[in-house]
SETI-41105 format. One record per atom (N, C-alpha, C): x negated, y, z; atom name; residue number from 1; residue in one letter. Coordinates in steps of 0.02 Angstrom, whole numbers, padded with zeros to 5 digits. Each point is the difference from the previous one (the first is absolute). Last residue first. Layout:
<pts>
<X X, Y Y, Z Z, site CA, pos NUM, code A> .
...
</pts>
This chain:
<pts>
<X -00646, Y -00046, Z 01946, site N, pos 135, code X> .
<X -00002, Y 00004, Z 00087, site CA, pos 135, code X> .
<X -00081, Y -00045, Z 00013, site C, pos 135, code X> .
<X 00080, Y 00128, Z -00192, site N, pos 134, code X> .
<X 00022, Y -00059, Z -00015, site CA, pos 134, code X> .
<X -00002, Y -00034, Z 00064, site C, pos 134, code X> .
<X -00030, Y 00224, Z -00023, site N, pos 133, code X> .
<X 00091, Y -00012, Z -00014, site CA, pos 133, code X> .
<X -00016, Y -00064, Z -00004, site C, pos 133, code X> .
<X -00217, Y 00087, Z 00036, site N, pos 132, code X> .
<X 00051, Y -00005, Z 00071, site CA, pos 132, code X> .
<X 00067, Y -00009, Z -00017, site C, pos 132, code X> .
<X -00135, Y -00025, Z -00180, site N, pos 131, code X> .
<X -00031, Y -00030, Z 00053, site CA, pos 131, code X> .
<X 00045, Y -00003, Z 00055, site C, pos 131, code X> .
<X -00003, Y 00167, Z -00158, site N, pos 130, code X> .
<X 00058, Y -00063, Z -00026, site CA, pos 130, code X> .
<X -00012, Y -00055, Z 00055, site C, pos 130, code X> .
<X -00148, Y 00210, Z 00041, site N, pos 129, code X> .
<X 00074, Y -00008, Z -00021, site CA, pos 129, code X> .
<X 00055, Y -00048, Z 00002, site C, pos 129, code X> .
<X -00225, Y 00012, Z -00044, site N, pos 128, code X> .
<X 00026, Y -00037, Z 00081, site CA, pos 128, code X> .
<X 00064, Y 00032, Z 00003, site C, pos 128, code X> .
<X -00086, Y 00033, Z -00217, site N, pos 127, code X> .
<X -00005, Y -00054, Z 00014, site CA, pos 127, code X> .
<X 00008, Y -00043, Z 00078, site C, pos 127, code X> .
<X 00010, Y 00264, Z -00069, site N, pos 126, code X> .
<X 00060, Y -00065, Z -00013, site CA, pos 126, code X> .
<X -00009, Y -00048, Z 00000, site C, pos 126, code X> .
<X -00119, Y 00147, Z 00165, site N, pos 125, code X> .
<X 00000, Y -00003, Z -00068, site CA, pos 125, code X> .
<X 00058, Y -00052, Z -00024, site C, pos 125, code X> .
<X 00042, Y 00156, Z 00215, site N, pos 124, code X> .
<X -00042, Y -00050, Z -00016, site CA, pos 124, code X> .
<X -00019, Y -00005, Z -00068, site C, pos 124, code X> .
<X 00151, Y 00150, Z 00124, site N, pos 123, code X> .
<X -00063, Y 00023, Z 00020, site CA, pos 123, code X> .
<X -00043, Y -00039, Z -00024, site C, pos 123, code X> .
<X 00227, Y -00045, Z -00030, site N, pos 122, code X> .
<X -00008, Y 00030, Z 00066, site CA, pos 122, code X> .
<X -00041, Y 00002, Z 00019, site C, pos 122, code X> .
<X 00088, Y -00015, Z -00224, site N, pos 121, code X> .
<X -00052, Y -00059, Z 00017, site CA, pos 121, code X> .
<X -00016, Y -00003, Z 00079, site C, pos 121, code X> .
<X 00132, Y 00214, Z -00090, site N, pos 120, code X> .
<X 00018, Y -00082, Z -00020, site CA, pos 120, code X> .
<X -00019, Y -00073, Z 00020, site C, pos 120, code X> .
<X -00060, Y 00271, Z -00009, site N, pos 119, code X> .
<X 00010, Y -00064, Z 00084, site CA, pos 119, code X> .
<X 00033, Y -00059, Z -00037, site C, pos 119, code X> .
<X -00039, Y 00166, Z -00154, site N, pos 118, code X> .
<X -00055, Y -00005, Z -00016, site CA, pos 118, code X> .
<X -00008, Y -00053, Z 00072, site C, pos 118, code X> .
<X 00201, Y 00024, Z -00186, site N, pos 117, code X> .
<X -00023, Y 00032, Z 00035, site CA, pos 117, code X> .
<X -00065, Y 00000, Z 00046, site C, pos 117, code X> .
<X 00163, Y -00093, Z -00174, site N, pos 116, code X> .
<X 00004, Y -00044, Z 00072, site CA, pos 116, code X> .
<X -00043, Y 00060, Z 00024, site C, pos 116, code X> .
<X -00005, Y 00033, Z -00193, site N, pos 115, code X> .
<X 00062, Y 00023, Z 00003, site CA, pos 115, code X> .
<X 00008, Y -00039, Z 00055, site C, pos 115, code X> .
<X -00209, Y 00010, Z -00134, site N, pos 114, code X> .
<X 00021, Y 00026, Z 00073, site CA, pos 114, code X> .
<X 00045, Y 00025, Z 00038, site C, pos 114, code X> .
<X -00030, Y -00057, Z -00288, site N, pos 113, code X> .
<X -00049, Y -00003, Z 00077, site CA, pos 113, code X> .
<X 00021, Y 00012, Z 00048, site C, pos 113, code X> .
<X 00140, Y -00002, Z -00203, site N, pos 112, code X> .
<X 00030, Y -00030, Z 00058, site CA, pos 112, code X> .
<X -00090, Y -00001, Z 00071, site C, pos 112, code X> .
<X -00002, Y 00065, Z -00239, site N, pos 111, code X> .
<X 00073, Y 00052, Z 00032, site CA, pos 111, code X> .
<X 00005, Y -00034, Z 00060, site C, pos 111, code X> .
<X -00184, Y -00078, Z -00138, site N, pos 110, code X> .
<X -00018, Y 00068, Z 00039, site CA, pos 110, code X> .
<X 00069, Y 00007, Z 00042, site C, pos 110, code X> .
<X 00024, Y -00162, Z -00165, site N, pos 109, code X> .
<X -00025, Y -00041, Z 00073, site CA, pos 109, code X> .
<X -00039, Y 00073, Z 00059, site C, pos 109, code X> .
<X 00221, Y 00020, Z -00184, site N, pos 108, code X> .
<X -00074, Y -00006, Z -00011, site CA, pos 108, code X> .
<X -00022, Y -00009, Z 00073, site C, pos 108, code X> .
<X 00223, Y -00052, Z -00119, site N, pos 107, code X> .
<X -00029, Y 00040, Z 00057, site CA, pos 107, code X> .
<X -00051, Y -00027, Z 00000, site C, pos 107, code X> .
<X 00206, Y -00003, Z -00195, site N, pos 106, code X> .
<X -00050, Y -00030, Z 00033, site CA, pos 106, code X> .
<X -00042, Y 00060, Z 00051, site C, pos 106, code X> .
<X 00256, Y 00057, Z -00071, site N, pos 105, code X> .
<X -00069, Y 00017, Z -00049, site CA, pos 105, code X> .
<X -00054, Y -00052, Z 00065, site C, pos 105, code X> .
<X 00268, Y -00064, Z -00006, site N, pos 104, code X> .
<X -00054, Y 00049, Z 00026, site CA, pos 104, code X> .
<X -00060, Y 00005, Z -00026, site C, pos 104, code X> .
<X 00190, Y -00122, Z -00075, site N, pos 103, code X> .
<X 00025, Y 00024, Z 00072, site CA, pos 103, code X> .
<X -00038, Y 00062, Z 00017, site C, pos 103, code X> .
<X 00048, Y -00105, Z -00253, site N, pos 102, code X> .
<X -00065, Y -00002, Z 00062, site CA, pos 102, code X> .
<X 00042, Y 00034, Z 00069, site C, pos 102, code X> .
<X 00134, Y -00115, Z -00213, site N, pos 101, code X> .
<X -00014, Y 00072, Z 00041, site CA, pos 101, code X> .
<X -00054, Y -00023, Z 00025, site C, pos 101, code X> .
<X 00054, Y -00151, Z -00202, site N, pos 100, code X> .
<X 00004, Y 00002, Z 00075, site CA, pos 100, code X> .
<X -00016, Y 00071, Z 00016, site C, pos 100, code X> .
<X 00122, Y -00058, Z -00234, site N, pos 99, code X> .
<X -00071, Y 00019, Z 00046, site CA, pos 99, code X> .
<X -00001, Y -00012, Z 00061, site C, pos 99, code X> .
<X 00162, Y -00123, Z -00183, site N, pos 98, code X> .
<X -00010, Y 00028, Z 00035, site CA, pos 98, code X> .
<X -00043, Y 00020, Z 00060, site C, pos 98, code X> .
<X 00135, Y -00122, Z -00256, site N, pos 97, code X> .
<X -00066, Y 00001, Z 00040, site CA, pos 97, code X> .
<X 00010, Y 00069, Z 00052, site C, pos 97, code X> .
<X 00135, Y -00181, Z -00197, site N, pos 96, code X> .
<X 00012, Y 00064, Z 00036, site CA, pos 96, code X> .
<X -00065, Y -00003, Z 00038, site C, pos 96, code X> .
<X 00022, Y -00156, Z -00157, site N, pos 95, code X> .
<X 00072, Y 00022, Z -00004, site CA, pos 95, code X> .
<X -00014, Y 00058, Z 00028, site C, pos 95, code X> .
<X -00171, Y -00154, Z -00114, site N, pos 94, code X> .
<X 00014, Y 00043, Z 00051, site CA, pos 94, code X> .
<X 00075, Y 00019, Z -00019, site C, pos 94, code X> .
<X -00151, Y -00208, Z -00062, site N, pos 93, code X> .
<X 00044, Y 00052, Z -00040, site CA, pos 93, code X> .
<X 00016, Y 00028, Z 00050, site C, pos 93, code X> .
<X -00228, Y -00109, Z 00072, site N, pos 92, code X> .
<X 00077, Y 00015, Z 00019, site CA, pos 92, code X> .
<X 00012, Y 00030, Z -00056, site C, pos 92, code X> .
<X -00197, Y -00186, Z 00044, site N, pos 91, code X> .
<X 00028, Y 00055, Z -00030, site CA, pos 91, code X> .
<X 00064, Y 00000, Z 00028, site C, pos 91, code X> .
<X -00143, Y -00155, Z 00100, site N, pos 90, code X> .
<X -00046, Y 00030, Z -00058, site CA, pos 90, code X> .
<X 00019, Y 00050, Z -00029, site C, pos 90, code X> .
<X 00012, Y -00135, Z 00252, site N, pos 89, code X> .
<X 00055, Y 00029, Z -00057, site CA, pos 89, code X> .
<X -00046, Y 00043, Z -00047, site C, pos 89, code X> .
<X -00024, Y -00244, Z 00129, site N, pos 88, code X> .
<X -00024, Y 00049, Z 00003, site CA, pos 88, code X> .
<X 00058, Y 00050, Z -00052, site C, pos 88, code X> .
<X -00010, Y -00261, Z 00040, site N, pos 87, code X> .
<X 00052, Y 00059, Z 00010, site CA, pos 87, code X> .
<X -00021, Y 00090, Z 00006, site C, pos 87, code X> .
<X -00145, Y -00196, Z -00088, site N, pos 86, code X> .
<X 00007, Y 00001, Z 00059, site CA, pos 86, code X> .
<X 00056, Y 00046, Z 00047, site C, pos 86, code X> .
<X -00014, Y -00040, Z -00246, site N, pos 85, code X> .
<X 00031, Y -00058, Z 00019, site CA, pos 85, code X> .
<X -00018, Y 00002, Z 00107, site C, pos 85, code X> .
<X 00071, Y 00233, Z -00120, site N, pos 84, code X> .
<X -00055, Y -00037, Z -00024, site CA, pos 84, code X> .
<X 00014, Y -00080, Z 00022, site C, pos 84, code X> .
<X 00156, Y 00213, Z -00032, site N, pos 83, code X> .
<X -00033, Y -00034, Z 00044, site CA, pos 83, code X> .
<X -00035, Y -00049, Z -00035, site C, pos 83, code X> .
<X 00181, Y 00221, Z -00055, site N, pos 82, code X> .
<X -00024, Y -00062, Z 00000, site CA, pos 82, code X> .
<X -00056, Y -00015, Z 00028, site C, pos 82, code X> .
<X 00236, Y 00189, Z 00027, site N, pos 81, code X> .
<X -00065, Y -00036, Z 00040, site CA, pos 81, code X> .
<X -00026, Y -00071, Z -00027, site C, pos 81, code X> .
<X 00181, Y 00204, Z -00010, site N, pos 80, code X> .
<X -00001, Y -00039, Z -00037, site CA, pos 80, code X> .
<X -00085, Y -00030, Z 00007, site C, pos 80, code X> .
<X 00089, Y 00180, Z 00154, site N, pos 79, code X> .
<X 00013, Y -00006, Z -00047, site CA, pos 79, code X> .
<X -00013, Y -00061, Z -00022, site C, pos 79, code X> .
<X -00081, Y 00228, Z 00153, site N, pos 78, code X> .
<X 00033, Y -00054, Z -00004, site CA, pos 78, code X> .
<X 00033, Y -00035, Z -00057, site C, pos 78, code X> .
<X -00205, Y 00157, Z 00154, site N, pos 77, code X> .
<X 00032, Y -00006, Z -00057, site CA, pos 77, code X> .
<X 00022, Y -00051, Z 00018, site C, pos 77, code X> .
<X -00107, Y 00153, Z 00170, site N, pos 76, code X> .
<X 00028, Y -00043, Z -00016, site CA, pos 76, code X> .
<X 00007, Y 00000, Z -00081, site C, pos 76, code X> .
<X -00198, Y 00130, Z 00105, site N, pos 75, code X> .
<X 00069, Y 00007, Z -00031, site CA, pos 75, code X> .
<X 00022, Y -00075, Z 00007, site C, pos 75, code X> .
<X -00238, Y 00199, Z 00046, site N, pos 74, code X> .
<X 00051, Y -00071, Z 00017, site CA, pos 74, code X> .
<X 00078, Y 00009, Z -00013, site C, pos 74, code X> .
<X -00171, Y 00143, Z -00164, site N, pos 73, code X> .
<X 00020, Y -00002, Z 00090, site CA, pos 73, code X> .
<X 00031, Y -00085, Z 00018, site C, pos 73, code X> .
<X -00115, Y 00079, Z -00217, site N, pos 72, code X> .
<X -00027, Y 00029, Z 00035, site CA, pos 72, code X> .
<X 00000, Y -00022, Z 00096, site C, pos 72, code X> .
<X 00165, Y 00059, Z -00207, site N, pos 71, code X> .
<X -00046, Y -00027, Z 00011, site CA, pos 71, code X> .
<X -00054, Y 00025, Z 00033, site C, pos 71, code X> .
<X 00207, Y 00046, Z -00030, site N, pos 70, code X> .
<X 00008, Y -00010, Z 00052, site CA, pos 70, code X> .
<X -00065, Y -00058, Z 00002, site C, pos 70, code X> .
<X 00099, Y 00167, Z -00162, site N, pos 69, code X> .
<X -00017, Y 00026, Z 00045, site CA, pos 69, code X> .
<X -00025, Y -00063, Z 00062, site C, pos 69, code X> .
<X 00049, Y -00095, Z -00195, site N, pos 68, code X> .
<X -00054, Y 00053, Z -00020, site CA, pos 68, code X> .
<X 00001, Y 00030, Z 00079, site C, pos 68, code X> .
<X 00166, Y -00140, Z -00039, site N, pos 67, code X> .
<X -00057, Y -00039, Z 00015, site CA, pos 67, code X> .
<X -00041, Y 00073, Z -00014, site C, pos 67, code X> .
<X 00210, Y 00076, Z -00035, site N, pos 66, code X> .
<X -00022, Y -00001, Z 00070, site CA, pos 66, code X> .
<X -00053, Y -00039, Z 00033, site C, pos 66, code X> .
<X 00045, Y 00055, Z -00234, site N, pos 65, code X> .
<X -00018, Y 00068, Z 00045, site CA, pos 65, code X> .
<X -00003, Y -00047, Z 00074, site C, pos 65, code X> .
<X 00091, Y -00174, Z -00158, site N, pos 64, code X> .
<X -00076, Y 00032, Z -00012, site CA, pos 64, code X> .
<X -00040, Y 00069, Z 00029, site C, pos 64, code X> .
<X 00225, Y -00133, Z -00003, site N, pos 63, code X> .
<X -00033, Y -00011, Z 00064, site CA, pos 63, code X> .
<X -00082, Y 00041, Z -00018, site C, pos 63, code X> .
<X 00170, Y -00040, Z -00152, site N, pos 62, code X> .
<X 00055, Y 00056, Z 00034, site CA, pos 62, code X> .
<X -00071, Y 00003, Z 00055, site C, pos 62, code X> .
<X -00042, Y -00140, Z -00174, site N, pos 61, code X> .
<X -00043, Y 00072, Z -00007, site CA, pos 61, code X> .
<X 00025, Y 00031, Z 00043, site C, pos 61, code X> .
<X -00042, Y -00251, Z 00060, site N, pos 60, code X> .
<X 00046, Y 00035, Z -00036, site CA, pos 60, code X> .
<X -00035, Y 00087, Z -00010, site C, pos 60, code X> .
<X -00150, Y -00204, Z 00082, site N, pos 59, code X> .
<X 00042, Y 00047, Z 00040, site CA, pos 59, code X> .
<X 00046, Y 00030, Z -00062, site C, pos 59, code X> .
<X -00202, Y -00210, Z 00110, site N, pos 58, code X> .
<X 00041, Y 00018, Z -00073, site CA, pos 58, code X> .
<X 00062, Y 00057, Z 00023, site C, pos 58, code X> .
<X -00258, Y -00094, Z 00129, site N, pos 57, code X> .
<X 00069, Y 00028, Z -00003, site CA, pos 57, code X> .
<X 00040, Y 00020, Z -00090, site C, pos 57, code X> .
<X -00197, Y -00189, Z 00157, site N, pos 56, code X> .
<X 00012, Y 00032, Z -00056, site CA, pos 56, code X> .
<X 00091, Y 00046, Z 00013, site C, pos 56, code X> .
<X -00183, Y -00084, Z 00198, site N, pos 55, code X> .
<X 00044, Y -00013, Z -00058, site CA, pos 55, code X> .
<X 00003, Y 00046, Z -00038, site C, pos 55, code X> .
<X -00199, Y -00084, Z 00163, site N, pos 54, code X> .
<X 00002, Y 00055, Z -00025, site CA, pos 54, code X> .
<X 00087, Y -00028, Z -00056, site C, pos 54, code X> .
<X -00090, Y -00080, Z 00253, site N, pos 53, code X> .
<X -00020, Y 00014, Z -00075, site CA, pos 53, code X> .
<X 00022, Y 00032, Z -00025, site C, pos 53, code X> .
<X 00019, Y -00005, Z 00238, site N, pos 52, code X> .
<X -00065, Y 00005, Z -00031, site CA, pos 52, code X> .
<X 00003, Y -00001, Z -00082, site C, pos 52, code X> .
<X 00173, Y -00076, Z 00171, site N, pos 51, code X> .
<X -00065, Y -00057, Z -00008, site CA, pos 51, code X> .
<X -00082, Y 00061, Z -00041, site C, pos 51, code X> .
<X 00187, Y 00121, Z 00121, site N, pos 50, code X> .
<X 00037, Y -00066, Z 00042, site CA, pos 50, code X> .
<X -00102, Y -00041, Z -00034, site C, pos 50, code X> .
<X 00069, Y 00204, Z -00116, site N, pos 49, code X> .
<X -00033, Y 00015, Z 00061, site CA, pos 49, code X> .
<X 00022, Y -00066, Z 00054, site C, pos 49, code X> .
<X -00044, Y 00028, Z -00272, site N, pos 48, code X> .
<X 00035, Y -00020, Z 00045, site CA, pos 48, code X> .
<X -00007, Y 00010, Z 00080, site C, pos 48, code X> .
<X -00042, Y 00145, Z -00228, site N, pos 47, code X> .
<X -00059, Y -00042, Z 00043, site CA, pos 47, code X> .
<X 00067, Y -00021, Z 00055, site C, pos 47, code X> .
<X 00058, Y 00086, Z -00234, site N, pos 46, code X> .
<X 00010, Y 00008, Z 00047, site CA, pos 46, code X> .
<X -00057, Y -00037, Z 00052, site C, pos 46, code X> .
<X 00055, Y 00127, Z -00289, site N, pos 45, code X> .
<X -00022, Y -00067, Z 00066, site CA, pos 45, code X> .
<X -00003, Y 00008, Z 00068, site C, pos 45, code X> .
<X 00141, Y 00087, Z -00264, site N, pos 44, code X> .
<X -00052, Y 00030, Z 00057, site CA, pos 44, code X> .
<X -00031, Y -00071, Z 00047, site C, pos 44, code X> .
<X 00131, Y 00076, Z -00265, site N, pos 43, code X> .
<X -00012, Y -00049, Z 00050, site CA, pos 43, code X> .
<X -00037, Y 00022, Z 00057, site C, pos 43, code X> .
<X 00101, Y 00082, Z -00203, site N, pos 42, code X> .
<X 00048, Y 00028, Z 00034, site CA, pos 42, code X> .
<X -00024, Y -00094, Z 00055, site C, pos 42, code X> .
<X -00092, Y 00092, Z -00218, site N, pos 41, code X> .
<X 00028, Y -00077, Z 00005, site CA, pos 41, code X> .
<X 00056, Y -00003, Z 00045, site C, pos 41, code X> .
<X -00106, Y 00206, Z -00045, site N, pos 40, code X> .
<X 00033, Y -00015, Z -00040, site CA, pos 40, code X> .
<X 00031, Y -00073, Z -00006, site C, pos 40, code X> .
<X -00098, Y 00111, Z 00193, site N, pos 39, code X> .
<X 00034, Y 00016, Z -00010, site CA, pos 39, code X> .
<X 00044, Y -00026, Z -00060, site C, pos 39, code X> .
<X -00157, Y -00101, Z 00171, site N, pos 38, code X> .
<X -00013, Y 00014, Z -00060, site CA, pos 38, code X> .
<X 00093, Y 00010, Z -00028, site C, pos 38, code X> .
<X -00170, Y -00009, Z 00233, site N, pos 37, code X> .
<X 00050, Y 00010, Z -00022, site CA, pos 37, code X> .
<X -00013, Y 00026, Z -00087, site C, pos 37, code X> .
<X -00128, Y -00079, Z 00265, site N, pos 36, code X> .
<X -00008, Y 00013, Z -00070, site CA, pos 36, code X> .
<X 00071, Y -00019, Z 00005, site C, pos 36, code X> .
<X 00037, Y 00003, Z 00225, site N, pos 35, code X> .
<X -00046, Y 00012, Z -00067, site CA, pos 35, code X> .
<X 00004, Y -00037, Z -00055, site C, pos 35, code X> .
<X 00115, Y -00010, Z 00270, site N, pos 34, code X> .
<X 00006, Y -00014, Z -00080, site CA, pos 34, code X> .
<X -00046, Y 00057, Z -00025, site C, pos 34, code X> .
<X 00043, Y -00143, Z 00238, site N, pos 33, code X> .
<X -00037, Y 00049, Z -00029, site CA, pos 33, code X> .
<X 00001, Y 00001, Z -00056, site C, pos 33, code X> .
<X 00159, Y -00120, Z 00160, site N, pos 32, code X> .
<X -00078, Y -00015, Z -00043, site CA, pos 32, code X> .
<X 00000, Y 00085, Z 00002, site C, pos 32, code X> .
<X 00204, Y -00205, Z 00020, site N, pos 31, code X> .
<X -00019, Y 00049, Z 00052, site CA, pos 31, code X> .
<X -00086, Y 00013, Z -00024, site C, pos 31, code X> .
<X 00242, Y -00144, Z -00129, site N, pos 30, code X> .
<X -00080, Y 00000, Z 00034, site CA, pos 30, code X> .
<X -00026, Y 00083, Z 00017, site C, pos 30, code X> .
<X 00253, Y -00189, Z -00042, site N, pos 29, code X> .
<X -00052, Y 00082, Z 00014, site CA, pos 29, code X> .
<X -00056, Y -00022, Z 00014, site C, pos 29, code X> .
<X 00207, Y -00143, Z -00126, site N, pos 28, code X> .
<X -00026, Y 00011, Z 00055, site CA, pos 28, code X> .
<X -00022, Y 00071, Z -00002, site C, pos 28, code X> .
<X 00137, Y -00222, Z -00176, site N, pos 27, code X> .
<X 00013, Y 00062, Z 00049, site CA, pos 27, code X> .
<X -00062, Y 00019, Z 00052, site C, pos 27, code X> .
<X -00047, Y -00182, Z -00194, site N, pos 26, code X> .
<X 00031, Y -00004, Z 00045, site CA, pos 26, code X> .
<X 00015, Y 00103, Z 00027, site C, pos 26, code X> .
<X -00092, Y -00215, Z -00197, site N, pos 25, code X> .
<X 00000, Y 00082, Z 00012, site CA, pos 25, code X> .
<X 00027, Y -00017, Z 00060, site C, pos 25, code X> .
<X -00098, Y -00211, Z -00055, site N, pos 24, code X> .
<X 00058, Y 00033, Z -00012, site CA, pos 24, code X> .
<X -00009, Y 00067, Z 00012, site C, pos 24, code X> .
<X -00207, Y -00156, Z 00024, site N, pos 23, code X> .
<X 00060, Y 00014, Z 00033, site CA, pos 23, code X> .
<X 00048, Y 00020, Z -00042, site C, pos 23, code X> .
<X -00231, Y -00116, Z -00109, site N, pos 22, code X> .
<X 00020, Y 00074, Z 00052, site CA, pos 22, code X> .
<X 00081, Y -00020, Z 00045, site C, pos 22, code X> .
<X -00116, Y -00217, Z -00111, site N, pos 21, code X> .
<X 00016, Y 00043, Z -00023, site CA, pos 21, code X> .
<X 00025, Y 00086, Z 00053, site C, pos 21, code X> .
<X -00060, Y -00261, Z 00034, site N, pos 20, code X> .
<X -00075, Y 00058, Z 00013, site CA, pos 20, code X> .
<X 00026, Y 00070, Z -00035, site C, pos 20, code X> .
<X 00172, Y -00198, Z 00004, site N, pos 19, code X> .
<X -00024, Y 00008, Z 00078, site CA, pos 19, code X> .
<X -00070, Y 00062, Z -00008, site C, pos 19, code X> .
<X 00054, Y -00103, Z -00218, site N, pos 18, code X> .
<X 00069, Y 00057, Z 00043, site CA, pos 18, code X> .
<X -00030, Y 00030, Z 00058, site C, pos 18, code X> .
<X -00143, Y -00162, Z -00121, site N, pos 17, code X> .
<X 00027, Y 00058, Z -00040, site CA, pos 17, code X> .
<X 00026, Y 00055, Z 00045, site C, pos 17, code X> .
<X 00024, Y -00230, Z 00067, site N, pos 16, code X> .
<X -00066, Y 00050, Z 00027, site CA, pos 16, code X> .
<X -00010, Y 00067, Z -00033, site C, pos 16, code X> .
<X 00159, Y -00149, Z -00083, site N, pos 15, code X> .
<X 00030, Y 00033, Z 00065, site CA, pos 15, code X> .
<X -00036, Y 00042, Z 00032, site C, pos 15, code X> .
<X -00079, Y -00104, Z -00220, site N, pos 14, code X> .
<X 00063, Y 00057, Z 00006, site CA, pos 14, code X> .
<X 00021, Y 00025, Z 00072, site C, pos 14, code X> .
<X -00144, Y -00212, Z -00014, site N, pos 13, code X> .
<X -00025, Y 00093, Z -00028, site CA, pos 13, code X> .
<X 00046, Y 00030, Z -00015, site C, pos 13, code X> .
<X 00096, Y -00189, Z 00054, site N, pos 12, code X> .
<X -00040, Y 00010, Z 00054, site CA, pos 12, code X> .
<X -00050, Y 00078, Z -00004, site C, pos 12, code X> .
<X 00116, Y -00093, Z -00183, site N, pos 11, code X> .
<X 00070, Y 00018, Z 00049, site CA, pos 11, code X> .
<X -00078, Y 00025, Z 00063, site C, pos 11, code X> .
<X -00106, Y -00118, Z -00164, site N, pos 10, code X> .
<X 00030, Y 00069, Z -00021, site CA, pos 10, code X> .
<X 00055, Y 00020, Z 00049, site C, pos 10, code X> .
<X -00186, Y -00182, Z 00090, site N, pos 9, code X> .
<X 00059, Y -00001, Z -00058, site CA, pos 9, code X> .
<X 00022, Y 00082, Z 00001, site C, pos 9, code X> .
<X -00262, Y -00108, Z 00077, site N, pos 8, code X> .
<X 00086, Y 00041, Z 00040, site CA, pos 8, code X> .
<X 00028, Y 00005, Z -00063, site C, pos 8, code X> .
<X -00258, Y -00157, Z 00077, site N, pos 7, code X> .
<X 00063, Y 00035, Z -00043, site CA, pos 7, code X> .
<X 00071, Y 00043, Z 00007, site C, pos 7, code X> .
<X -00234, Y -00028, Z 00171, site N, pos 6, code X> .
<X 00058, Y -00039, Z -00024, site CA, pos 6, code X> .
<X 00039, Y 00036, Z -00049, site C, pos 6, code X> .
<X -00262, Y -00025, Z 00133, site N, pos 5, code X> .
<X 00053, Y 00025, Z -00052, site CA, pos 5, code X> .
<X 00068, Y -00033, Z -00004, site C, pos 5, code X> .
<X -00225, Y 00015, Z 00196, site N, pos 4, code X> .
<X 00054, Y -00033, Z -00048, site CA, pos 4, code X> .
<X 00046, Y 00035, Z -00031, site C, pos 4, code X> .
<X -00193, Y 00009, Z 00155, site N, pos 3, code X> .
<X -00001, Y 00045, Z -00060, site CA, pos 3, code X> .
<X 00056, Y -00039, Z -00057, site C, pos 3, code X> .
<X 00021, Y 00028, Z 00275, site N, pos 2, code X> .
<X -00048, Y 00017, Z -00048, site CA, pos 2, code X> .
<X 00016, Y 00018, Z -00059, site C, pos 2, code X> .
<X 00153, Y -00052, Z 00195, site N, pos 1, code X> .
<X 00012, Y 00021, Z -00068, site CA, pos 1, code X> .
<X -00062, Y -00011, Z -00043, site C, pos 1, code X> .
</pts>
């Protein structure tokens, strides 16, 4: 290729035009952590928990008590989904959204010391420990 130029006819920039243009809306869900929330615009944001970024949320007012309580927590939302040209998803019109339950309050690395008990290692340090399981 180097450094050669070549002229391109208008049909040819138009198509390229197209091909770099976003996606189409499309149907889906994204799974996250939602914050900040701006009541009067009635927008909040979500940290994608799959890539990490950060989308934009658009929410009706019927939906506005329940983004409020549920910021903060992990939540599905679903809905009307646009995308960037790397398909990434940048914003949801939200249709409906729902908190994940936690199963269980996190366990602190104290709660579990010495719950194998103190013969575990059958008298040895853990590094010959693992030694003798590896034969």
């Amino acid at each position: 290729m180097g450094d050669t130029l070549a002229p391109i006819d208008e049909q040819l920039a138009l198509h390229a035009h197209e091909d770099i243009q976003s996606p189409a809306p499309s149907l889906g869900s994204v799974c996250g952590q939602l914050y900040p929330y701006n009541g009067h615009q009635r927008t909040a944001a979500l940290r994608d928990r799959r890539t990490g970024k950060v989308v934009a949320l658009h929410f009706p007012a019927a939906l506005a008590a329940t983004v409020r309580q549920a910021l903060g927590k992990e939540v599905e939302t679903w809905g009307r989904l646009t995308r960037n040209v790397h398909d990434q998803v940048e914003s949801i019109s939200v249709e409906g959204l729902a908190v994940f339950e936690t199963s269980a309050p996190g366990i602190a690395l104290d709660d579990v010391i010495g719950v194998l008990g103190p013969d575990w290692t059958e008298g040895v340090d853990s590094a010959e420990w693992i030694g003798r399981q590896r034969g």
